[in-house]
C-alpha positions in Angstrom: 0.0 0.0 0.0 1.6 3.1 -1.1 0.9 6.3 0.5 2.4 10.3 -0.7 3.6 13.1 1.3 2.8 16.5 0.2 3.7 19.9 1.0 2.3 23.0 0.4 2.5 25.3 -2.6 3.0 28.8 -3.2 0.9 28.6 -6.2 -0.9 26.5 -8.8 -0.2 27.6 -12.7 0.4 26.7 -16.4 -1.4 24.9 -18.8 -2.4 21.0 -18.6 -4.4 18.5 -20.4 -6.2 15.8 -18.2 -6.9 12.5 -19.3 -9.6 11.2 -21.4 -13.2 10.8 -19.6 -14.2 8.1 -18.1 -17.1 7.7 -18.0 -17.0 8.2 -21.8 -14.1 5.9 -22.6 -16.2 2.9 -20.9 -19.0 3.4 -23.3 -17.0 3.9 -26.6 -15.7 0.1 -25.3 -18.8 -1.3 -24.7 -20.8 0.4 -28.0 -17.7 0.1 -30.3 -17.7 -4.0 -29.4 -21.5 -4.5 -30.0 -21.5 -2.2 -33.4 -21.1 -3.4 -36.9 -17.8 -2.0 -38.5 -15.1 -0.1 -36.8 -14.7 2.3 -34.1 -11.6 4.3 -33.4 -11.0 6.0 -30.5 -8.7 8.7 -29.2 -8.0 10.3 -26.1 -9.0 6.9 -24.2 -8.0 6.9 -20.5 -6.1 4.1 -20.0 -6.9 3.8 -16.0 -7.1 0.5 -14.7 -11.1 0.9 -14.3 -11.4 1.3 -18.3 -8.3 -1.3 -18.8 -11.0 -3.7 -16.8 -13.7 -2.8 -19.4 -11.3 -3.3 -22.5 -10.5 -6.9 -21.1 -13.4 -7.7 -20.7 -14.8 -7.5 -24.2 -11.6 -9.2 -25.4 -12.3 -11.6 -23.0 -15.4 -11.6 -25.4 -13.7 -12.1 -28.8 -13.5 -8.8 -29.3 -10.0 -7.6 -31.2 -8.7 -4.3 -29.9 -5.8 -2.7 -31.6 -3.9 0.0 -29.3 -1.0 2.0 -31.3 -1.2 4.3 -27.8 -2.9 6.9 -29.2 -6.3 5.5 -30.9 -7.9 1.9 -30.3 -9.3 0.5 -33.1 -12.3 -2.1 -32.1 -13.0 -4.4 -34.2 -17.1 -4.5 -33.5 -18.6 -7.8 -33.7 -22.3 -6.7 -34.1 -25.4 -6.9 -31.5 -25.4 -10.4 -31.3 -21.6 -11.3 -32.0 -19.8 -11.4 -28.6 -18.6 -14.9 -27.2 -18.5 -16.7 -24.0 -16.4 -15.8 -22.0 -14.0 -18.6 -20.7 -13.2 -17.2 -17.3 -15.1 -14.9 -15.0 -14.9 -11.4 -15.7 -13.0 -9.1 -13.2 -14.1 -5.7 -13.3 -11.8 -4.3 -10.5 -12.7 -1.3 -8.7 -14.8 -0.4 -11.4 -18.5 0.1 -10.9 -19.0 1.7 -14.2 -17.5 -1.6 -15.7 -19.8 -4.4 -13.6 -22.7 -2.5 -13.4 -23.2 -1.6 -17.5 -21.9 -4.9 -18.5 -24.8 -6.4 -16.4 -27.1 -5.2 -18.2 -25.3 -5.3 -21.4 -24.4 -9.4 -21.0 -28.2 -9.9 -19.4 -29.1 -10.4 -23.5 -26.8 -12.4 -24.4 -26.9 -16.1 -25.2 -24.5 -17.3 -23.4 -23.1 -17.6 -19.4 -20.9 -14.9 -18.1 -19.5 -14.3 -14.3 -19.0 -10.4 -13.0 -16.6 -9.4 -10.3 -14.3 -7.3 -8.5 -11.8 -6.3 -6.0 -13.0 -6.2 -2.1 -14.5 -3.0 -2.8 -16.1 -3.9 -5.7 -18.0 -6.8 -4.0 -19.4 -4.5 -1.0 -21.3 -2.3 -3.7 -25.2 -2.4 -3.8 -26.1 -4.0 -7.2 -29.6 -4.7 -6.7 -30.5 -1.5 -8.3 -29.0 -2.7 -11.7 -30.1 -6.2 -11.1 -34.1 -5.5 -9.9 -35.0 -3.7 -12.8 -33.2 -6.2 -15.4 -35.2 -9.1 -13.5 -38.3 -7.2 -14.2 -36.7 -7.3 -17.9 -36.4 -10.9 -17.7 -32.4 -11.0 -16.7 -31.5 -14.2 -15.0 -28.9 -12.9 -12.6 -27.4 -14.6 -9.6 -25.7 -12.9 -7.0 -24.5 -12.8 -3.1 -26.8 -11.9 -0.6 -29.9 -12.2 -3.0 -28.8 -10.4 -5.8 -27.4 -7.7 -4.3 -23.6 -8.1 -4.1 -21.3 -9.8 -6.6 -20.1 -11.8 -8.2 -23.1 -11.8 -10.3 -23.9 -14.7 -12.1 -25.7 -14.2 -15.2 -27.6 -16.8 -17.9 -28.3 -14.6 -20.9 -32.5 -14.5 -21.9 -35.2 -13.3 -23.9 -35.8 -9.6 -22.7 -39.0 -7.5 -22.9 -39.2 -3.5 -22.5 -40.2 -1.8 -19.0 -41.3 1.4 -18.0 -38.9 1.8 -15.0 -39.2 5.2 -12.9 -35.9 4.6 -11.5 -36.0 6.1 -7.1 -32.5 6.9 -7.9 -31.1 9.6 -10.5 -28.0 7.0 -11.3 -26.0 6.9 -15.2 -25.0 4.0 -14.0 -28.4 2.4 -13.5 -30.5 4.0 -16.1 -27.2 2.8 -18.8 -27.6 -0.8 -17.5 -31.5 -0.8 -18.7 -30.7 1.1 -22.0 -27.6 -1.3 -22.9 -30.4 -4.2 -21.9 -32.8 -2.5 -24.3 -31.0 -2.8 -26.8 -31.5 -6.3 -26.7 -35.1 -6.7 -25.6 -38.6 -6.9 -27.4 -40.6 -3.6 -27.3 -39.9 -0.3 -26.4 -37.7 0.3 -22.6 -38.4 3.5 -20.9 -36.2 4.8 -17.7 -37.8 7.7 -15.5 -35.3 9.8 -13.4 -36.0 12.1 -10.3 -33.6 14.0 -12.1 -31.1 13.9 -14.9 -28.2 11.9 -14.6 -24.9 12.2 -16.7 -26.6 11.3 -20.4 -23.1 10.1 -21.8 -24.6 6.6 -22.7 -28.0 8.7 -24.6 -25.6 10.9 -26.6 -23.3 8.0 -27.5 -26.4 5.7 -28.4 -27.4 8.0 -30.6 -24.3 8.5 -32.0 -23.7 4.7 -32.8 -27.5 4.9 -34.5 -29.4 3.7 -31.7 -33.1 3.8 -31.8 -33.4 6.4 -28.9 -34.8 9.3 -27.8 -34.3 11.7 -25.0 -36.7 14.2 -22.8 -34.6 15.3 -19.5 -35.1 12.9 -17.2 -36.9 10.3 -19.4 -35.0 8.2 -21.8 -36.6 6.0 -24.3 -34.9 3.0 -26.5 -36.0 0.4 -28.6 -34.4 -3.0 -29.1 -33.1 -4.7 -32.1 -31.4 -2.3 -34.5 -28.1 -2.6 -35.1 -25.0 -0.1 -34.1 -22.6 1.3 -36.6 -19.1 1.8 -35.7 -18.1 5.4 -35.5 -14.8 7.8 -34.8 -14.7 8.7 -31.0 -12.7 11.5 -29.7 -12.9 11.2 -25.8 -12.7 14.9 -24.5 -10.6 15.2 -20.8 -12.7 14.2 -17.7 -14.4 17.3 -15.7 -14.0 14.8 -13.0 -10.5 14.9 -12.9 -10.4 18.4 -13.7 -12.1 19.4 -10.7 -9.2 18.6 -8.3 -6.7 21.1 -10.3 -9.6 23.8 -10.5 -10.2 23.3 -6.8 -6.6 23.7 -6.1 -6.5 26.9 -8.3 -9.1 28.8 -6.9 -8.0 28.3 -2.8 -3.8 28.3 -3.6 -2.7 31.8 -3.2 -1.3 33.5 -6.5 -3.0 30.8 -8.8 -3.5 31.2 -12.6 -4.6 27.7 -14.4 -5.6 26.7 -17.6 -6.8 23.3 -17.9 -7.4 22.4 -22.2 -9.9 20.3 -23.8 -12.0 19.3 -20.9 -15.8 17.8 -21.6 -18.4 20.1 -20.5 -21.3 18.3 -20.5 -24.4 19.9 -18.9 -25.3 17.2 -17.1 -21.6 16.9 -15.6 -20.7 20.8 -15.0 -22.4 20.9 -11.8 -18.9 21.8 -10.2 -18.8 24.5 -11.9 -22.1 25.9 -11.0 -21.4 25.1 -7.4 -17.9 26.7 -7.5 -19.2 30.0 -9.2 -22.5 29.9 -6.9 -19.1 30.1 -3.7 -17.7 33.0 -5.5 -15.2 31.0 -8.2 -13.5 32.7 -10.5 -13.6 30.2 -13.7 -14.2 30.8 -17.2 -14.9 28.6 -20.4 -13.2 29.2 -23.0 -12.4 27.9 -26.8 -15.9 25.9 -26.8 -16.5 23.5 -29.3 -18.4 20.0 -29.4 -16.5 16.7 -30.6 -18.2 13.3 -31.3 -21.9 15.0 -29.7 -20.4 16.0 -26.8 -19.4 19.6 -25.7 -15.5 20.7 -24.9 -14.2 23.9 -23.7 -10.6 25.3 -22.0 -11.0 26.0 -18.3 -9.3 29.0 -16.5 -9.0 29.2 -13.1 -7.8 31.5 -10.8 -7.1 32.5 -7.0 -10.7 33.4 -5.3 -12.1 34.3 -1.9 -14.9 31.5 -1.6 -18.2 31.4 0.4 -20.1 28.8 1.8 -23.4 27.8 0.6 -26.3 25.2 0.2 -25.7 22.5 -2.3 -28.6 20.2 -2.9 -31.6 19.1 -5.0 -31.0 18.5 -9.0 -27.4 20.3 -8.7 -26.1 16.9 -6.9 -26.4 14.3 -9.7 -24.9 16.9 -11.9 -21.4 17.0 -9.6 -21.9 13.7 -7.6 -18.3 12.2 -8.4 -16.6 15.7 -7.3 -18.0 16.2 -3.7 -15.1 15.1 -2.3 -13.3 17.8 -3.5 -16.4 20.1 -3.2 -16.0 18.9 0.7 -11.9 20.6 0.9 -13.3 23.9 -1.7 -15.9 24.5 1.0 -13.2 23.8 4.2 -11.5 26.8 2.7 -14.2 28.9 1.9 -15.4 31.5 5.0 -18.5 30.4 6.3 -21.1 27.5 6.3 -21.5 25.0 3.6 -24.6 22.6 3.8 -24.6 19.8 1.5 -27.9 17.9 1.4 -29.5 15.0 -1.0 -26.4 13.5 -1.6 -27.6 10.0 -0.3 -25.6 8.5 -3.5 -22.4 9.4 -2.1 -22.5 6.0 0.3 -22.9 3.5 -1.9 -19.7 5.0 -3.9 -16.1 3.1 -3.7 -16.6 4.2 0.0 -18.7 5.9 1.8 -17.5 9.1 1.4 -19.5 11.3 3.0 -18.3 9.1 6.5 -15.0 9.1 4.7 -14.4 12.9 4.3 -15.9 13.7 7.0 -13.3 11.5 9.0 -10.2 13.4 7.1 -11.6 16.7 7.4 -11.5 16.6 11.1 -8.0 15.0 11.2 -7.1 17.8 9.7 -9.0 20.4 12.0 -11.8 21.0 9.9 -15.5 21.1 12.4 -17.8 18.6 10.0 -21.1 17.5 11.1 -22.2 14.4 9.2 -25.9 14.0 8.5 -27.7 11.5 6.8 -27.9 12.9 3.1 -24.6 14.6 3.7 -22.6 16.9 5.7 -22.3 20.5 7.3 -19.0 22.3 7.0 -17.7 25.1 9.3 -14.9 27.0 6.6 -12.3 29.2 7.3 -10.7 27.3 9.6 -8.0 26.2 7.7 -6.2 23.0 7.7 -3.7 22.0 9.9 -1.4 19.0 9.1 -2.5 15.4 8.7 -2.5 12.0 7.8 -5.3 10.9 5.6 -6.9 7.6 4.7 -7.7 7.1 1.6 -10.1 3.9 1.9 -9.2 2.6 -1.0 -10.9 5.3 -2.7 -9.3 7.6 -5.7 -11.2 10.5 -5.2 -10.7 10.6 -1.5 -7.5 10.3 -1.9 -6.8 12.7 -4.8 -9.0 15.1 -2.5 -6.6 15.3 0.3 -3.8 16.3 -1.5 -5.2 19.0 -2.9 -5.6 19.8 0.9 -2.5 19.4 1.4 -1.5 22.3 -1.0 -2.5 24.7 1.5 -1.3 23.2 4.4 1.4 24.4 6.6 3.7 21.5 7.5 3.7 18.0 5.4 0.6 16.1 5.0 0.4 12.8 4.4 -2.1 10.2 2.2 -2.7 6.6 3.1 -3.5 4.1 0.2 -2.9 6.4 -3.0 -2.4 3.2 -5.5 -6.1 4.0 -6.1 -5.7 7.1 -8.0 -3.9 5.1 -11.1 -8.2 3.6 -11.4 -9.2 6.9 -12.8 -6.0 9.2 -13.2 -2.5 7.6 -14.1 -0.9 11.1 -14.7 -2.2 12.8 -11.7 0.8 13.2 -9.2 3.0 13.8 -12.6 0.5 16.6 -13.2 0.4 17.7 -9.6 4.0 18.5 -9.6 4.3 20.3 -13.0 1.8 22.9 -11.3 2.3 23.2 -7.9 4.8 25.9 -7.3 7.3 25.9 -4.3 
């Protein structure tokens, strides 16, 4: 288990490209297997939770050629994946199991999903209940509800499911399903999720269509292989805009970052605090928007953060949590249930590092209430096995006085291989 000490800067600037999206480079896997023809892809984040996607359809009979800058999949049609021989292991990744449940739920053949010890605690009843009411035949521990999950591929039909979550994750499991199922499938948010697999869908000619919250896909039409250019992931953005509006002095420009509405929540939250970030150089690549993000130094205020603004930023509230440490005042973040059935529970799990390093938290159910201002004062953080938490407190650590250390960082190479690379080219001491 590796850990990182940090120390903290005088300033955060230059210019940087983050990785690919993630979120996005799972999908142009999983859609560029099942289409006819081929799909190239550049910009692909090769972390180990999309590396566990990519073996998977290989696993599959899928041929993937990576040069190591474009993947070119070889798609082997709706109906064309094979058995696989072993059991799947999707990691850390929940993206990875919980899609290809629904994906492999249509299949004709047997197929075994699992993951790391983290992987295995996750809840995945709510991708499994609603493919059983599909007609999925899906085995799992403790009912269904943890993995491994064993699945016997079947005859689906369409559902109208009003889903009590707004989860990408779940309402992608039932579309990918659709695809394969009689009828028309309908899934019903409370509010709109990230709609990276609707955009892509449509992109590879899916039968789709769209009204905010309420997604609609027929079954049985066959995907074309397209050109993917993966923009770079808000998600990991967010740590280096974070870290350039509370380091003193900062100027930062961060290039070619997807700004999809439903995934720029952070950057509503961060202006709504008093953020000083701009979009710049905005353009849209393979249906989905891109812009340039500048960032710079800015006196933040707490706030209220709840209702639809939560599924729009749900991955980033860790590093919303060390943003609103530093910002003068009271933050109150509120429906963010979601955040405990993550890697970790991390609303328990920032709210534990916060206070080790000084910061007065009070955990609630749907989230947590932070006293800012207070500053940080020198630590040693524990991960959990969790990328984001542990990404999170280093960019505490930038404005730290004294050395901070993070427990259990291996995690970080799941979503962002580059990042301690990229947090040295820009932190200033």
């Amino acid at each position: 288990m590796e850990s990182y000490t940090i120390e903290a800067a005088k300033a955060v600037s230059g210019e940087i490209t983050v990785p690919g999206d993630k979120s996005i480079s799972h999908r142009s896997i999983m859609l560029g297997s099942i289409a006819s023809g081929i799909t190239r892809v550049t910009g692909f984040l090769r972390g180990e939770d999309n590396l566990a996607t990519l073996n998977a359809f290989r696993a599959m009979g899928v041929e993937v050629e990576d040069d190591g800058t474009t993947l070119t999949i070889h798609g082997r049609g709706l109906h064309g994946l094979e058995e696989p021989a072993d059991v799947i292991d999707c990691g850390n990744s929940g993206t990875s199991i919980r899609l290809l449940t629904g994906l492999l739920s249509g299949q004709s053949f047997f197929s075994v999903l699992t993951g790391d010890k983290y992987l295995r605690k996750r809840p995945m009843k709510r991708v499994v209940g609603p493919l059983w009411e599909m007609g999925a035949r899906i085995a799992g521990r403790a009912g269904g509800e943890k993995a491994p999950l064993a699945i016997s591929g079947a005859r689906l039909q369409g559902i109208a499911y009003d889903s009590p979550v707004s989860s990408a994750q779940v309402k992608s499991a039932i579309l990918l399903a659709g695809l394969y199922a009689d009828g028309e499938t309908v899934v019903r948010e409370p509010h709109l999720s990230r709609d990276h697999s609707e955009r892509m869908l449509r992109h590879f000619g899916a039968d789709i269509q769209a009204d905010g919250p309420c997604v609609r896909i027929r079954g049985g039409r066959e995907l074309r292989g397209q050109d993917i250019v993966v923009p770079g992931d808000i998600s990991s953005a967010a740590f280096f805009i974070v870290a350039g509006l509370i380091v003193p002095g900062s100027e930062l420009l961060i290039k070619g970052v997807g700004v999809n509405p439903t995934r720029t929540g952070i950057v509503d939250i961060l202006h709504l605090m008093g953020g000083e970030i701009s979009l710049q150089n905005q353009r849209e690549l393979s249906g989905e928007p891109v812009a340039d993000i500048l960032v710079r130094t800015s006196p933040l205020r707490g706030i209220e953060i709840g209702g639809d603004l939560v599924p729009r930023a749900i991955d980033e509230f860790p590093v919303l949590c060390v943003a609103a440490a530093c910002a003068s005042g009271r933050t109150v973040i509120r429906d963010a249930q979601e955040l405990r059935v993550k890697e970790t529970d991390r609303i328990k799990a920032m709210a534990e590092n916060l206070r080790l390093a000084g910061v007065p938290v009070e955990e609630t159910g749907d989230g947590m209430i932070i006293e800012g201002g207070k500053g940080f004062s020198a630590f040693n953080a524990d991960s959990k096995g969790d990328h984001r938490i542990a990404m999170s407190m280093l960019i505490a650590g930038l404005v730290t006085p004294g050395s901070c250390r993070v427990d259990d960082t291996d995690c970080i190479a799941t979503s962002f291989p580059n990042f301690f690379q990229l947090l040295e080219q820009v932190a200033k001491r």
